[in-house]
N, C-alpha and C positions, 0 to 999 in steps of 0.2 A: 458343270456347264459354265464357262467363262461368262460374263460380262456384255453385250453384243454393244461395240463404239456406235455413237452417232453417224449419219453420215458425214464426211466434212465439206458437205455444202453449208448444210441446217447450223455444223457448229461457226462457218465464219458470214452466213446470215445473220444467226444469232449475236454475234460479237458484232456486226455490227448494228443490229438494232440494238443493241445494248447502247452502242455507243451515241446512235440519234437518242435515244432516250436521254442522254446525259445534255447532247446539245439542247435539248427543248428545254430543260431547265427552266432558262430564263426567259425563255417565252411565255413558257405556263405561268409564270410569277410575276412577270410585268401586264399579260391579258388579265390576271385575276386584280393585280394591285390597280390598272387603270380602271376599272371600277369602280373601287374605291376611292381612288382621288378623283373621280368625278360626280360623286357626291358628297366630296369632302370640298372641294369649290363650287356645287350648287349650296350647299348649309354655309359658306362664306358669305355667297352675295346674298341668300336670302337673311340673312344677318346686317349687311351695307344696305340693303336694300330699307329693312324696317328701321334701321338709325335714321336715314333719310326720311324716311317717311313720318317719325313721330317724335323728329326734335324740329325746332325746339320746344315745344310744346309737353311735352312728355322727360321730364331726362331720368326717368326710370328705362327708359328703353338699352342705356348703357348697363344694366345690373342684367335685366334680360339677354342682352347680347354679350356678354359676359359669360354664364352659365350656357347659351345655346351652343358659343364658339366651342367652350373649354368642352362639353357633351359631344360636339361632332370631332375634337382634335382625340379623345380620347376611343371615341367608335373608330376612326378613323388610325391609328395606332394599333390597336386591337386587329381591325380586318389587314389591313399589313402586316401583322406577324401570322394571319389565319392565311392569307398569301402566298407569304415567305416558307410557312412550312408545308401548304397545303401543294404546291410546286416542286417542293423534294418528296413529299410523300406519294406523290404520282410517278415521277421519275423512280424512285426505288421501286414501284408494282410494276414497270414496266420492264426493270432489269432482272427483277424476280420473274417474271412471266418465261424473258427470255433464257434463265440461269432450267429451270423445269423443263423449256420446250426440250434443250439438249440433254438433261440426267435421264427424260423418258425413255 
C-alpha cells in the first residue's frame, strides 16, 4: 500500500508557518531580552541612587556598588544568552510541529 501525500494545502500552510516561525525569531528574543534589560537599568539606578545617597559620608558605598553593578552586568549577560537561545529554541518547536503536521 503506497504512502497517502499530504494534502497540498496543509503542505504550503505548513511551509508557511514554518516560515512566520522563522520571522518571529527576533521578536521572541528582543520580548524576552527587554526584560532583562529592564532590570538590568532598574539594578543601575538603584546602584546611582544609593551612591547618592550615602556619599559622602560613607565611601564604602563605591565597593558595594562595585560588586552590586558587576552581579547585575553578569545576571544580566547570563539572561541574554537564556534569551538568545531561548528564541531559537521556540522557533525550532515551532518548525518541528509544522515538519510532523505534514509527515502525518
Amino acid at each position: 500500500m503506497p504512502a497517502q501525500l499530504p494534502d497540498p494545502k496543509t503542505i504550503v500552510d505548513s511551509i508557511a508557518d514554518g516560515a512566520v516561525e522563522v520571522l518571529e525569531t527576533g521578536s521572541r528574543m528582543v520580548e524576552k531580552g527587554g526584560d532583562i534589560i529592564q532590570g538590568y537599568g532598574a539594578s543601575l539606578k538603584a546602584c546611582a541612587e544609593d551612591i547618592k545617597r550615602r556619599t559622602p559620608d560613607d565611601p564604602s558605598v563605591f565597593v558595594d556598588a562595585t560588586i552590586k553593578t558587576a552581579g547585575a552586568t553578569v545576571k544580566a549577560l547570563v539572561g541574554g544568552a537564556e534569551a538568545f537561545i531561548g528564541g531559537i529554541d521556540e522557533t525550532a518547536k515551532g518548525i518541528k510541529s509544522q515538519i510532523d503536521r505534514v509527515i502525518r
